[in-house]
Each structure stands twice: as C-alpha cells, then as structure tokens.
Backbone bond lengths (Angstrom), bond angles and torsions (degrees), N, CA, C in turn:
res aa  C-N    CA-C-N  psi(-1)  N-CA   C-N-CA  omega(-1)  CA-C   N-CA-C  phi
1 X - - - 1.460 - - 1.527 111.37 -
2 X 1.311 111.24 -52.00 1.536 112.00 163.77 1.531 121.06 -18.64
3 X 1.513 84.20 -87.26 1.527 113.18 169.67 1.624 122.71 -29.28
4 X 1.282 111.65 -41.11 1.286 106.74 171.26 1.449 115.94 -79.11
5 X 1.186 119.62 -41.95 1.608 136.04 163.43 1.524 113.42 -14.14
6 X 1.536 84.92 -53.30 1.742 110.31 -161.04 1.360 109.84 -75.70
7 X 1.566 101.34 -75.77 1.959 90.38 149.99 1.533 137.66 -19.25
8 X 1.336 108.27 -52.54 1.174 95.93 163.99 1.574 156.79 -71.98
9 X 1.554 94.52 -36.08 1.361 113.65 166.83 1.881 105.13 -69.49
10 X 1.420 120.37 -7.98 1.738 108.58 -166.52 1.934 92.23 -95.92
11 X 1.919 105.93 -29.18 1.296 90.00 172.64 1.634 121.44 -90.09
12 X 1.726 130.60 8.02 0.881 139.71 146.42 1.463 125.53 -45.60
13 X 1.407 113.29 -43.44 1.191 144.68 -152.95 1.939 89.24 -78.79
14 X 1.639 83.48 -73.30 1.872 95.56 -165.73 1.995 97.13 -58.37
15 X 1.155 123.89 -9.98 1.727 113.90 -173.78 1.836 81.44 -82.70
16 X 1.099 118.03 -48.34 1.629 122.59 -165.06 1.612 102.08 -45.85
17 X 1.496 106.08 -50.31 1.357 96.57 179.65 1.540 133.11 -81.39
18 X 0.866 98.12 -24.41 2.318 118.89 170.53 2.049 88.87 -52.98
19 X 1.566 99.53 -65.16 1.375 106.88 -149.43 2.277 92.46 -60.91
20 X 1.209 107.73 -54.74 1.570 101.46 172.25 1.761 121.79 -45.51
21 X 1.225 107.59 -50.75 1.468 108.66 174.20 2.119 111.73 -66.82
22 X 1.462 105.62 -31.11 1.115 106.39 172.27 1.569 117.65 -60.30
23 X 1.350 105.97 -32.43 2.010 117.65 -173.85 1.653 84.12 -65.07
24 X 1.338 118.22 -61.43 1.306 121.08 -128.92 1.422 108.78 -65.51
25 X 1.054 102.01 -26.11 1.569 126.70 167.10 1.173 140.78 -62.70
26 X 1.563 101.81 -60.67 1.484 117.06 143.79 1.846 120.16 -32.65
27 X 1.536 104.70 -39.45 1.279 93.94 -163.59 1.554 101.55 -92.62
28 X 0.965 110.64 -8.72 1.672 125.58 179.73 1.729 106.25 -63.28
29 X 1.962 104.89 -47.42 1.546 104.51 -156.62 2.063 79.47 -75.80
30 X 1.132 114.95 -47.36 1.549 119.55 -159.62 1.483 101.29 -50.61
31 X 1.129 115.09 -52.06 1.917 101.28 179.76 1.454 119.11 -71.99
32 X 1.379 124.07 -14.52 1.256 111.08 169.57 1.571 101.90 -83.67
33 X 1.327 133.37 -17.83 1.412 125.21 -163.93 1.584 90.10 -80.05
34 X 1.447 117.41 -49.71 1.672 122.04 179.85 1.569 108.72 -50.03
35 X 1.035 104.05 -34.71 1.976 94.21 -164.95 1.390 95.88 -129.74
36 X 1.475 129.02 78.32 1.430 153.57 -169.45 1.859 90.04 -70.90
37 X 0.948 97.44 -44.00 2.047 90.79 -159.86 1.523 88.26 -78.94
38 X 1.460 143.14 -42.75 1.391 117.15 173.72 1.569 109.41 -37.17
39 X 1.107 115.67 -51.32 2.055 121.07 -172.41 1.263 104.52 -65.45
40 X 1.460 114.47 -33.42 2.065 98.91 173.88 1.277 101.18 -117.54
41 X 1.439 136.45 48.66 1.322 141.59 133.37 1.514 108.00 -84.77
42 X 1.460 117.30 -45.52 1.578 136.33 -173.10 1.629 98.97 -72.54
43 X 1.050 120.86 -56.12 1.864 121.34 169.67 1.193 101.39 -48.76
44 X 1.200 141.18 -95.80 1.460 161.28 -119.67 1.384 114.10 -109.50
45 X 1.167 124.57 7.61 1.159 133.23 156.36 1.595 137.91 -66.70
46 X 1.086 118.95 113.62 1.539 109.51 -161.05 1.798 101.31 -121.37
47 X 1.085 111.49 149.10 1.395 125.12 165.27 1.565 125.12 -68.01
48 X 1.263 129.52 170.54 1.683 115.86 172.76 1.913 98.15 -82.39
49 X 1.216 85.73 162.39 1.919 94.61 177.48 1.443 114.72 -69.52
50 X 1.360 89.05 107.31 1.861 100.22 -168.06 1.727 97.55 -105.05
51 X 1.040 117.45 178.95 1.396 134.52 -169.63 1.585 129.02 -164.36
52 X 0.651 126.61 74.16 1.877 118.01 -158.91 1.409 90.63 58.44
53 X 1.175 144.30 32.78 1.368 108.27 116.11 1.934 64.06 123.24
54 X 1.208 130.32 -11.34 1.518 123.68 164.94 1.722 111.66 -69.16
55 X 1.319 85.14 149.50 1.721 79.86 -176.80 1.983 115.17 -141.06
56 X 1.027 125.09 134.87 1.668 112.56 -165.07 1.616 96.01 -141.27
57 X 1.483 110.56 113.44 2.113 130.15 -156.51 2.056 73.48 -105.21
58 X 0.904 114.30 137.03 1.717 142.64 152.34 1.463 96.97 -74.08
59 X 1.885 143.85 106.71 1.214 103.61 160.16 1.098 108.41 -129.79
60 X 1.662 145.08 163.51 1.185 151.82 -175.06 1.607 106.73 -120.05
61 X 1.377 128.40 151.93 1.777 126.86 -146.25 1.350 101.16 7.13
62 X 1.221 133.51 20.56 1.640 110.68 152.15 1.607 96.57 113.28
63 X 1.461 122.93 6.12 1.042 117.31 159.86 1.616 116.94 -110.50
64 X 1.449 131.31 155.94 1.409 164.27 -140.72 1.684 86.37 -81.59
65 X 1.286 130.67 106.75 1.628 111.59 153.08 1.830 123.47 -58.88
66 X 0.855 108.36 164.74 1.502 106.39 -178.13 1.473 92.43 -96.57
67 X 1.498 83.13 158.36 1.935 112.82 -164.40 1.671 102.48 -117.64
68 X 1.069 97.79 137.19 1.958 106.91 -175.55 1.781 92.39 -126.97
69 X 1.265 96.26 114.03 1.441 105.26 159.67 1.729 122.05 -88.31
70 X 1.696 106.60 126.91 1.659 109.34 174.31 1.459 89.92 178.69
71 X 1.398 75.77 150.51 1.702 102.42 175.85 1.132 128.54 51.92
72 X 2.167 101.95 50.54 1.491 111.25 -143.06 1.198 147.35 -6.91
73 X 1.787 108.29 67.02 1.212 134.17 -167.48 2.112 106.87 -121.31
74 X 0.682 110.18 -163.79 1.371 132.95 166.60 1.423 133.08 -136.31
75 X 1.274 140.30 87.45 1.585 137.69 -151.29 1.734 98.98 -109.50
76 X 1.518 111.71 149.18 1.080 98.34 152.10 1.872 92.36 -152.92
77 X 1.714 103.17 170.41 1.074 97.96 -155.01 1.466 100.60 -107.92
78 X 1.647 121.32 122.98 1.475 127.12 -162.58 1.855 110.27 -84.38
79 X 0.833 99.24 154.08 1.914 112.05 -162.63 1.762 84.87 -101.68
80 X 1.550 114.93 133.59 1.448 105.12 167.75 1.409 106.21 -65.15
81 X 1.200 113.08 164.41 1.710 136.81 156.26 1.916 93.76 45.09
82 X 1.264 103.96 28.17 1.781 86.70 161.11 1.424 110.66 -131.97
83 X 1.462 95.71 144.36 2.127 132.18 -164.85 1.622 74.17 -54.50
84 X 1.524 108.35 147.18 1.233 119.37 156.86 1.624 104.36 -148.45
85 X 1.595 96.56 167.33 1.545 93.07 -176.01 1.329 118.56 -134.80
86 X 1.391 170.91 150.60 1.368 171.86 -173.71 1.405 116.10 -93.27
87 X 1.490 125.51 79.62 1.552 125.50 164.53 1.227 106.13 -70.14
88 X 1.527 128.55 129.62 1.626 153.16 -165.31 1.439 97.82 -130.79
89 X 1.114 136.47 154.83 1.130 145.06 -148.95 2.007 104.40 -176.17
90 X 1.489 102.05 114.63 1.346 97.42 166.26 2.028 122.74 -120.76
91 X 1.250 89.10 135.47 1.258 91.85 -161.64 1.631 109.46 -86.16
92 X 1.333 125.78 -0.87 1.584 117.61 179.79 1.210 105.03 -90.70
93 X 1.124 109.20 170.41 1.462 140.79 158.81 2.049 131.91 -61.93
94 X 1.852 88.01 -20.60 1.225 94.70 145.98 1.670 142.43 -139.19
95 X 1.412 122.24 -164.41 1.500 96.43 -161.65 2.162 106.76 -79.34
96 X 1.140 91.33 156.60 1.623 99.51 172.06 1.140 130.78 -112.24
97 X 1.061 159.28 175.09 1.378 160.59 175.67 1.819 94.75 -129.96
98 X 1.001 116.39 141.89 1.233 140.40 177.97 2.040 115.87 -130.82
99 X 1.499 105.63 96.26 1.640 84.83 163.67 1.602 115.12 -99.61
100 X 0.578 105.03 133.81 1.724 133.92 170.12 1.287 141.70 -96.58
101 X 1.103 118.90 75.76 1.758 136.53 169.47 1.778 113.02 -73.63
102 X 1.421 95.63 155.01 1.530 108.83 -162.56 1.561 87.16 -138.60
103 X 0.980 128.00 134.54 1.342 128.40 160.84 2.226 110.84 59.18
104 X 1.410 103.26 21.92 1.021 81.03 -172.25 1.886 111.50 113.61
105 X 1.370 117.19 -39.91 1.098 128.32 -137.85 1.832 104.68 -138.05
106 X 1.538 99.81 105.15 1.585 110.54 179.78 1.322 105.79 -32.67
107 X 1.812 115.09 135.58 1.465 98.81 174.96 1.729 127.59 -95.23
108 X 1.631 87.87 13.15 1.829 93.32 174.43 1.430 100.59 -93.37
109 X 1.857 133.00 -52.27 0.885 127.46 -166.39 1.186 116.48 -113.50
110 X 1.228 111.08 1.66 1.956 112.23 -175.50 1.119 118.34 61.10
111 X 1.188 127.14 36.24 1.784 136.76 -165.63 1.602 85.10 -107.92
112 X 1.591 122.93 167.62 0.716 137.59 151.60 1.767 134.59 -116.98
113 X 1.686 108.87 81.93 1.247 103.32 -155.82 1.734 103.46 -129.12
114 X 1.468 126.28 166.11 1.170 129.11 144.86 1.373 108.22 -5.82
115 X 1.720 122.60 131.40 1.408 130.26 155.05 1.486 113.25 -42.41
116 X 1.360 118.38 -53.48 1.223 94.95 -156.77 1.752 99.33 -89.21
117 X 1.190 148.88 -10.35 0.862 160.27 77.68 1.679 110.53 49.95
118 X 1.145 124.11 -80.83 1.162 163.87 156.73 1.670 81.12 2.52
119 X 1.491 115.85 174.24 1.681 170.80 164.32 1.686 95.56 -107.22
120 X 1.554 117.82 106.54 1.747 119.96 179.53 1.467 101.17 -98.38
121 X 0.992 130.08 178.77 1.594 156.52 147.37 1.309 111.28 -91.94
122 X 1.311 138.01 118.13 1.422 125.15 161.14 1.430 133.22 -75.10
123 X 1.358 155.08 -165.72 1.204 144.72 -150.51 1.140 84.53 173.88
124 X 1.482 124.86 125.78 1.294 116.33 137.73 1.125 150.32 -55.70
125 X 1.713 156.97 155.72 1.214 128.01 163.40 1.700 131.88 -30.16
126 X 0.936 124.00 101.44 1.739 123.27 171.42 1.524 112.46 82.84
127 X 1.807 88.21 17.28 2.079 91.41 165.16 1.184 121.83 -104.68
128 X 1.564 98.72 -171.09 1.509 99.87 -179.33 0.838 112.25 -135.78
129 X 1.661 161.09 108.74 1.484 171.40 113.86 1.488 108.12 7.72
130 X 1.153 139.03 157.34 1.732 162.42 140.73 1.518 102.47 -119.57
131 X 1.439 93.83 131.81 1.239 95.18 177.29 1.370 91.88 -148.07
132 X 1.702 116.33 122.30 1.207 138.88 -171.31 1.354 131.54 -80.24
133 X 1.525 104.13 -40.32 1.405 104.70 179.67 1.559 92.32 -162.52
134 X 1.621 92.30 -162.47 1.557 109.40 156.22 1.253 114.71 -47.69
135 X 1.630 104.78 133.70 2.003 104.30 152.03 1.076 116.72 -91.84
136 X 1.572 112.33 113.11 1.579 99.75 -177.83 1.713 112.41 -112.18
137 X 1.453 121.63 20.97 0.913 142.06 176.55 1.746 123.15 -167.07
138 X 1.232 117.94 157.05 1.262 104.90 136.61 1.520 152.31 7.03
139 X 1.591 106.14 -73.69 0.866 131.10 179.56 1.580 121.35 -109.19
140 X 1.180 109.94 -22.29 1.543 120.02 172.27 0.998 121.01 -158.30
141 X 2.056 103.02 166.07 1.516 113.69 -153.94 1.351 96.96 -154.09
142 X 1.722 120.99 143.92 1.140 114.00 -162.92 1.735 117.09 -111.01
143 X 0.626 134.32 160.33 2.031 129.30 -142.98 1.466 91.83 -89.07
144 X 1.317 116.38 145.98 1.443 144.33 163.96 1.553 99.65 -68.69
145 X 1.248 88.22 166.64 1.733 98.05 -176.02 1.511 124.13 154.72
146 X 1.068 91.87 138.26 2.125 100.08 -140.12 2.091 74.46 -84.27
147 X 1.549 95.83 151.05 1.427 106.29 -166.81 1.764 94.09 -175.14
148 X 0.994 109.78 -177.94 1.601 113.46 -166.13 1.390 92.07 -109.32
149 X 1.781 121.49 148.70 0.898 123.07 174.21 1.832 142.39 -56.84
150 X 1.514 102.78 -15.99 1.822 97.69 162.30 1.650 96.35 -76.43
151 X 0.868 128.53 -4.91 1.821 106.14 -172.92 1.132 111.17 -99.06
152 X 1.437 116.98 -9.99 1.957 139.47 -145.88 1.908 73.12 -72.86
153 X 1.917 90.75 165.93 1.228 100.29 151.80 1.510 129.69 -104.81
154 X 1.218 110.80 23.30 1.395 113.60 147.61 1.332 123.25 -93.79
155 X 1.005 124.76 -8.56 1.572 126.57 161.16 1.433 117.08 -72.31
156 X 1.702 106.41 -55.68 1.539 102.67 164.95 1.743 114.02 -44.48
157 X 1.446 100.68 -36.16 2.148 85.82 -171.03 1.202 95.87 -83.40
158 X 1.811 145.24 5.11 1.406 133.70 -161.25 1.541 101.94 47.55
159 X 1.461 118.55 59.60 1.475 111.48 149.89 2.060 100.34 -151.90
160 X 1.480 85.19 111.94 1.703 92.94 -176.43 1.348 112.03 -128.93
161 X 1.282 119.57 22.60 1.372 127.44 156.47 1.310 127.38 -11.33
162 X 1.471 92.25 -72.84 1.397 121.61 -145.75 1.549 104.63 -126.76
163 X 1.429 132.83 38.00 1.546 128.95 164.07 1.513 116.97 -109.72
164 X 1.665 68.15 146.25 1.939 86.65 -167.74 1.739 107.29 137.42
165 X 1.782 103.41 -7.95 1.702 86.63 -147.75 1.755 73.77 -118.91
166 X 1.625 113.97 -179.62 1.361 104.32 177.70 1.581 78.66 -163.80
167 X 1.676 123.56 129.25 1.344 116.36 -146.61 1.604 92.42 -152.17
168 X 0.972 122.28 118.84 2.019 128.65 164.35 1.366 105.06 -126.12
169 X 1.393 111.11 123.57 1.399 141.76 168.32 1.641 93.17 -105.52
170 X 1.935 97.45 129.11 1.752 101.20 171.95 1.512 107.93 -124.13
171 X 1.093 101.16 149.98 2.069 117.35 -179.35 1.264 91.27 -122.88
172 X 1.374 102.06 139.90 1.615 113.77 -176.00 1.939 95.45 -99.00
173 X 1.051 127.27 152.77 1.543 151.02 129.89 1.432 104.61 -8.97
174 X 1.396 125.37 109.51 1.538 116.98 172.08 1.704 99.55 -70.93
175 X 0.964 121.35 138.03 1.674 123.66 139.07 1.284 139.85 -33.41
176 X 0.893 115.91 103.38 1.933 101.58 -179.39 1.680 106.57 -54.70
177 X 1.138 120.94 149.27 1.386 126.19 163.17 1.925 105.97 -156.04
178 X 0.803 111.84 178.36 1.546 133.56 -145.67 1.478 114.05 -139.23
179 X 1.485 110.54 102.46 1.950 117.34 -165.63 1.516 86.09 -98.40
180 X 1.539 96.36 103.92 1.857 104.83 158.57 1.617 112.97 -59.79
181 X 1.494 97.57 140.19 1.667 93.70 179.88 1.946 97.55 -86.32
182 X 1.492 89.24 173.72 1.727 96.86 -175.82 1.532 104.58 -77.12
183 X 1.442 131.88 -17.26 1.560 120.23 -152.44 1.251 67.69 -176.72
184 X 1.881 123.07 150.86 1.125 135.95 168.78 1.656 117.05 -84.89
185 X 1.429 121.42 3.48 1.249 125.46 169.12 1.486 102.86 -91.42
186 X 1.461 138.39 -14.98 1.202 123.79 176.68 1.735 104.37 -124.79
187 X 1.394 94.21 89.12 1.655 122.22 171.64 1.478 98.12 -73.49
188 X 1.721 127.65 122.94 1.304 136.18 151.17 1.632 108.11 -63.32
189 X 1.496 97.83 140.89 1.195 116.80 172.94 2.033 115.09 -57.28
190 X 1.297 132.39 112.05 1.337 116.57 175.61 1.446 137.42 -24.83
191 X 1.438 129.82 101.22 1.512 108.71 -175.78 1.659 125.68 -70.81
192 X 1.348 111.37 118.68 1.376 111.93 -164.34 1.237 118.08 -95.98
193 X 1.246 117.23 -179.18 1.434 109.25 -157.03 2.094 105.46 -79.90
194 X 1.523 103.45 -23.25 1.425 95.45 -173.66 1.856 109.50 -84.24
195 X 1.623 105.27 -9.54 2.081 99.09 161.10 1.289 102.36 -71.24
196 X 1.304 138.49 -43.55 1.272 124.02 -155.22 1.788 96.64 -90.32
197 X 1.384 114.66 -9.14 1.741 88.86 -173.89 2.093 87.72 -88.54
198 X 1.553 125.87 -31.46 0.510 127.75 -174.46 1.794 133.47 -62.47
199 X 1.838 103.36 -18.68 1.890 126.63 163.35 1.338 89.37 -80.75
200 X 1.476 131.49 -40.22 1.660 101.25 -162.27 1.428 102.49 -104.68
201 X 1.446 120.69 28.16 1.778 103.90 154.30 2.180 89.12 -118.36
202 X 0.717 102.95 -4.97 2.010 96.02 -173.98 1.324 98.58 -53.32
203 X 1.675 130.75 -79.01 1.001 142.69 -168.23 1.916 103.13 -48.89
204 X 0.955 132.53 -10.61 1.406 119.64 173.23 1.485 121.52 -144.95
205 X 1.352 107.15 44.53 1.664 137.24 165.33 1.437 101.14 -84.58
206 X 1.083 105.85 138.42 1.523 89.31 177.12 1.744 92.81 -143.24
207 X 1.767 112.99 162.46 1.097 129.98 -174.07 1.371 117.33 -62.78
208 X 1.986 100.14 149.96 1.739 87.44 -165.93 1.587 104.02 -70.04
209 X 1.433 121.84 164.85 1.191 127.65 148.65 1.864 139.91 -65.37
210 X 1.425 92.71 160.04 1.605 74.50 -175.97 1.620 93.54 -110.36
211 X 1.371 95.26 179.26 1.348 99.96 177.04 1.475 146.22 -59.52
212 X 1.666 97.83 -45.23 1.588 102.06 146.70 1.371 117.60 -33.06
213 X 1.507 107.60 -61.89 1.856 104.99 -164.75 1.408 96.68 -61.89
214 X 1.000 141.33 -36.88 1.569 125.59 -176.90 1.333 123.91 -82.65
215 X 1.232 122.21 -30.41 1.726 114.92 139.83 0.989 142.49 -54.74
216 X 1.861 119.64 -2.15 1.350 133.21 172.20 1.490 96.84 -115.35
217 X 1.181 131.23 -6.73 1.495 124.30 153.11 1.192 127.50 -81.68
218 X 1.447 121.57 -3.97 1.655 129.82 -176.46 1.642 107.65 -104.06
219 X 1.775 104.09 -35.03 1.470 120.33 173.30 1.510 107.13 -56.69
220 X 1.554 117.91 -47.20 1.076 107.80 178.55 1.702 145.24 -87.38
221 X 1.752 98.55 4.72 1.170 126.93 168.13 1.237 119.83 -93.38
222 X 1.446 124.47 -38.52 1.668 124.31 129.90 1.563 122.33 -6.60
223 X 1.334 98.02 -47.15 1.942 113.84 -150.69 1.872 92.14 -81.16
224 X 1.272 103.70 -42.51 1.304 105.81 -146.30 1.853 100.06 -71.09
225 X 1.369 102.37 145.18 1.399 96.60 -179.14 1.307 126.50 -71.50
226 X 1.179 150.13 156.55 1.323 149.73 -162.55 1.494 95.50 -98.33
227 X 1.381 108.28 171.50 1.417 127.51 -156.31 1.787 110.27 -94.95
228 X 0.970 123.40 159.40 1.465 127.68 -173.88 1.293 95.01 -79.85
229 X 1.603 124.34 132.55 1.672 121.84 164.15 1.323 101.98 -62.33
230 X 1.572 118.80 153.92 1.437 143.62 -176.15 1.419 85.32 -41.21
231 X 1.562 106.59 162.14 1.803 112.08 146.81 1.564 117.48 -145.27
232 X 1.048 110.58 -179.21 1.608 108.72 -172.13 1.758 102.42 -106.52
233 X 1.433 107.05 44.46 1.608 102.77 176.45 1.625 83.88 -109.47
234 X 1.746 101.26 -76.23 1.561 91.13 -169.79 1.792 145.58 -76.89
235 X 1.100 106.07 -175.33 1.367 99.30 166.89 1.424 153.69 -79.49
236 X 1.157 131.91 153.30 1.682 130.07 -164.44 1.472 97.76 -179.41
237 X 1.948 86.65 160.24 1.526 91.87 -174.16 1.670 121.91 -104.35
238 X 1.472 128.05 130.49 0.770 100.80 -136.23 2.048 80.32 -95.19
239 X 1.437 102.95 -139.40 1.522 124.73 -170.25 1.900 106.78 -111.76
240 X 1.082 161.05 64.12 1.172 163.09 -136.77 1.556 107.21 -123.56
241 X 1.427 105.26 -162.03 2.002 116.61 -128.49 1.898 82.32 -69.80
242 X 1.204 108.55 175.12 1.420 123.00 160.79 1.257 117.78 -59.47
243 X 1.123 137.36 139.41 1.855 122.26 144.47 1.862 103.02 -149.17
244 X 1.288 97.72 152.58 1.479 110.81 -179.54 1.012 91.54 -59.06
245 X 2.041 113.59 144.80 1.590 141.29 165.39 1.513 97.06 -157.22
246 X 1.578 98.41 92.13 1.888 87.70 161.64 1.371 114.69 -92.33
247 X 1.037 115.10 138.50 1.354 144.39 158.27 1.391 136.67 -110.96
248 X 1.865 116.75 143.24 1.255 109.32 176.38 1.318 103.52 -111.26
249 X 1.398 114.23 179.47 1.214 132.14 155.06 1.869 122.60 -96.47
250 X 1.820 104.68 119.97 2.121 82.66 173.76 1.464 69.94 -149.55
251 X 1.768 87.75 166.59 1.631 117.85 167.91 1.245 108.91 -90.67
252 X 1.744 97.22 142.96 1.538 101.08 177.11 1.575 82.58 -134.44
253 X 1.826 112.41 177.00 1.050 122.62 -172.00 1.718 90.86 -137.01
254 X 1.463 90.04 112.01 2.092 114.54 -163.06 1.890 83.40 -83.80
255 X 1.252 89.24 157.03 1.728 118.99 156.64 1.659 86.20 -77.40
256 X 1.050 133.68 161.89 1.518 154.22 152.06 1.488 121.29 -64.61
257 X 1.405 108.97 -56.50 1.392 143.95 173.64 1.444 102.03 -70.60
258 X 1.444 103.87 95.13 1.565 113.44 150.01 1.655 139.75 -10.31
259 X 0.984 150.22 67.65 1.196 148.45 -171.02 1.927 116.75 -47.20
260 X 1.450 110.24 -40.85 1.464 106.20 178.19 1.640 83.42 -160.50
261 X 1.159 93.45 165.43 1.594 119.42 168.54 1.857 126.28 -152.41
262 X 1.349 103.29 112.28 1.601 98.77 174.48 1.213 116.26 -118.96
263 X 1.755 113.28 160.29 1.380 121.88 -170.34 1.332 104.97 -121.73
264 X 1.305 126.14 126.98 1.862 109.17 174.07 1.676 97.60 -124.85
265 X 1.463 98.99 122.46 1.155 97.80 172.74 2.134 130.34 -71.01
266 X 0.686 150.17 168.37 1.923 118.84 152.77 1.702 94.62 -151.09
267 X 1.532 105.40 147.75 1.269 117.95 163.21 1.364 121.66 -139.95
268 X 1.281 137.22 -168.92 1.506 129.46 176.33 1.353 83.71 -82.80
269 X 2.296 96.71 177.25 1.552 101.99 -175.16 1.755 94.16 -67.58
270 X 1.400 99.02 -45.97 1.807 97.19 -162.17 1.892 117.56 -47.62
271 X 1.368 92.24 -5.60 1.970 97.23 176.17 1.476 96.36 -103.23
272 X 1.300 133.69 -19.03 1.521 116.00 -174.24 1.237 107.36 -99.11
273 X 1.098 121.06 -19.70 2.038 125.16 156.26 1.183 89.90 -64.21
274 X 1.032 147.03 -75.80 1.690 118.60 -147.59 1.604 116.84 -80.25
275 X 1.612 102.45 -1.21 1.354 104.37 164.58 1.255 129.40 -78.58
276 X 1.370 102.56 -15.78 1.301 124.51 -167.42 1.802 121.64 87.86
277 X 1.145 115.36 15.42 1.504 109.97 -167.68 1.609 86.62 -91.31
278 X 1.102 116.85 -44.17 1.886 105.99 -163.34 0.995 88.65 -88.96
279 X 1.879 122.76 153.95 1.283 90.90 148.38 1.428 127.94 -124.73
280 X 1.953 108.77 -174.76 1.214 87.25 -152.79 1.793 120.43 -82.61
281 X 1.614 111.84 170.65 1.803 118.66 -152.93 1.678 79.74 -89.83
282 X 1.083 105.98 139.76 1.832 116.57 162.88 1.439 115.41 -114.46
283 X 1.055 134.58 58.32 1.787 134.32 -164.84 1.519 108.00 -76.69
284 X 1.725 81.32 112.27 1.744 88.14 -178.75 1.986 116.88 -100.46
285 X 1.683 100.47 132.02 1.474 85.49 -174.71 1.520 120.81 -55.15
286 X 0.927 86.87 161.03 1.501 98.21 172.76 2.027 117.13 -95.74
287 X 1.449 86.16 101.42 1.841 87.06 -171.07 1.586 112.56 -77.36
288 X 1.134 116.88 -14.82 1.358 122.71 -168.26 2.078 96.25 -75.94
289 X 1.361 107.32 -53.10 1.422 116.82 -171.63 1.611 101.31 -67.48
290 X 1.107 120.20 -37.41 1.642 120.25 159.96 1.452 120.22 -44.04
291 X 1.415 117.96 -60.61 1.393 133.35 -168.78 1.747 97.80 -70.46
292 X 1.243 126.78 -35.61 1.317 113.02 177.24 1.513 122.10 -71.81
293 X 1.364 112.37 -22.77 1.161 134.71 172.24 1.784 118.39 -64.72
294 X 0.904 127.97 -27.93 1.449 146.06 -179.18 1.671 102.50 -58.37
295 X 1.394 84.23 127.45 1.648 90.05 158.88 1.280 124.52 -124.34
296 X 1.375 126.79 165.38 1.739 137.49 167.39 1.275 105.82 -46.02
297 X 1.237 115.27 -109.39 1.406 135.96 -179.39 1.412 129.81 -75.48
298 X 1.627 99.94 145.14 1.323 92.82 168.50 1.423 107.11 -141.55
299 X 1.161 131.12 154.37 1.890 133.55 166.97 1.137 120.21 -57.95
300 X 1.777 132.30 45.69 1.025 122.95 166.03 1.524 105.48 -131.95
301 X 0.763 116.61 -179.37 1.800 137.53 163.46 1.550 110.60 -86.81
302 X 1.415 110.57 148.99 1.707 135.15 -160.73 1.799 75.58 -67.31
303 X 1.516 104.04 134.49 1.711 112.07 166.19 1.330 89.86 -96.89
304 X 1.726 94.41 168.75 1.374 125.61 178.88 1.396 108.06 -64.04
305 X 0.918 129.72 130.52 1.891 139.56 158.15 1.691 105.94 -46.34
C-alpha cells in the first residue's frame, strides 16, 4: 500500500514539473507574440557603420538616420531637400587623418583622387569631427543636402560617377620612436622624410608600357559603356547655403596602411523598396469602415452609367 502511495505521489510530483516548465514556456512564446516589434527591433536592428572601432552617424536636425544592412553594404534612407551633416568619431588614442568623399568627390577640395592621396580632416585622439559640407575656403563651407542628381554638385562639376555613396578611409599618426645604434661609433644616417616617401612609392611603380598595351587600353575604354545621365528620381548631394568652418592647414606623418574604412550607401525610400532593403507597404482598404459609412438616400436623380 505504501508503495503504491509512493508511486503515486512521485508521478504527481514529475506531472507538477512538465506542467510548470510547460506554463513557463507558454508564457515565454505569448509575450513575444504580444510585443512583435520587441522581436523585429532585436532582428533588424543595426548599429552606425563602425570599422575598427571607427564610426560615421548620417544626421539630419541633429539626429542619427537609421542604417539598413544588405548586400554587405550600409544604406541609409535620404530625406529630400534636407541639410545633413557627417559625425566621425575616432576611437584611438592617437590623432587620425580621415579623407572623406561625398558623392565621389573630396569634401575639402572636390577632387577626385586616391584616399591616401586625398586632402584629410584630422581628429584628435578619442574625438569626434562634424563636418557639414563643402570647404570652400578657409573660413567657409557650404551645407550638404540630399537633392536629386541633375541638381547634385557633381553634376554641376560633370563628375557623376560615383553618387549615392559617402565613404571615409582613416590613417592613423605614425609614432615617433628611436633606432638605437649597435655601438656608438656606428651612428645611422637620419631617415628622412624623402627615403620613406621614396620605399612607399618603389613597391608600386610599375614598368613603362609599350605601345600595343596602350592601344589595347584605349580599345577597351572605347568598349566600356558610358554612364546613365543624372535623373531627378534618385539621390545626391547637392551644393547649399554658406556657413562659417574655419580651418587650418598642418603636417602630420600618416601610417600608409589604412587603419579602417567605411562606405554608406543612401537613396530615397522609393529606391530602397525596389532594392529590396525596405520593405514594400501594401495598405489594404478597409471595407468594413466603408460599409458603415453608406447611406440610403440621396436628393438626386439615377445618373447616367
């Protein structure tokens, strides 16, 4: 009699625990089913475009646009005709140089060249830069601002390559350091600044061409298809109002070697629906709010079909 007792109350016991872990669960699937946007806030949530730990926010009145990750890219979605500005952010301990193109197009000189190449921005250790527009001086620079590509200011310079994209490559600050000699009678000669500019172009000089090869480099620039004229669907940045930006000019002495690099792409919403990053809105009427709406009569006569 025991024995059965015992049995029973131990499989009482084990239903007690199935049925508790069964609630707990239950109540687990039920609050995510209740609060759906916590689960695609937690999915679909993306960070700003960081890089070693570099980071560059798109923002408009001073807030962060949102970032859509695909097609291991960075998207964000541009507002017509509104000023925007570029918060950059450096995360070392020492200073960086940052060049920065907008459309293709350096944003100190509007050249279109090699990063390192480039006109940089500096950063202090563990700061952060805004950078508003064009520098078109010294003292001033004229506001960014999402606009359709015939209005962009790469259309005004005839260079539309490359809009849509907004791109900073950073070189960190070499360190000074100090080459002990082996024996104080054999002092190394100082390394100056024209050996070292002179090791980092050696390795990527390259041999002259002959003539063939350059008639099969013109044949094939011939070949290549030409570019779509601007249009007034998508986006680009255009050229906008004045505002004070002083700036100096100093020398720094860059690492060569890139430290981080980011790309942010931006388009209107109607280009990121058909890209597929947003997706697309299906708004269905509502027939029920129609049908309540209906009336009997009205004071006219049966119209014509």
């Amino acid at each position: 009699m025991w024995k059965k007792l015992s049995a029973l109350v131990g499989v009482v016991a084990i239903l007690t625990i199935v049925s508790t872990i069964a609630n707990r669960y239950g109540a687990r699937e039920v609050q995510a089913r209740d609060n759906p946007a916590l689960a695609a806030e937690d999915l679909y949530s993306e960070p700003v475009a960081v890089e070693n730990g570099f980071s560059i926010e798109v923002l408009v009145d001073g807030r962060p646009l949102a970032e859509y990750a695909a097609r291991g890219r960075r998207y964000v979605e541009a507002l017509e005709n509104a000023e925007y500005e570029l918060r950059i952010h450096n995360p070392f301990g020492t200073r960086v140089a940052v060049a920065l193109s907008v459309d293709g197009l350096n944003s100190i000189d509007a050249r279109h060249t090699s990063a390192w190449d480039a006109h940089k921005w500096v950063i202090e250790p563990y700061g952060t830069i805004h950078v508003r527009g064009w520098q078109m001086s010294s003292e001033s620079a004229r506001r960014f601002y999402f606009t359709t590509e015939r209005d962009s200011y790469g259309a005004k310079l005839g260079q539309t390559a490359n809009l849509g994209v907004i791109s900073a490559v950073f070189f960190p600050e070499r360190r000074p350091y100090v080459i002990t000699p082996v024996t104080p009678s054999q002092t190394r000669p100082p390394y100056k600044e024209e050996d070292r500019m002179r090791d980092e172009r050696a390795p990527t000089e390259s041999a002259p061409r002959s003539s063939g090869e350059a008639g099969s480099d013109a044949a094939k620039q011939r070949s290549v298809r030409p570019y779509p004229p601007p249009d007034d669907e998508s986006a680009a940045t255009g050229i906008g109002r004045s505002v004070r930006n002083d700036v100096q000019w100093i020398k720094m002495d860059l690492d060569s070697r890139p430290a981080g690099e980011i790309v942010i792409r931006y388009e209107y919403r109607a280009s990121l629906v058909r890209l597929g990053i947003i997706p697309r809105e299906y708004p269905r009427p509502d027939v029920l709010d129609r049908r309540e709406r209906a009336q009997g009569f009205e004071p006219k006569y049966c119209p014509q079909p």
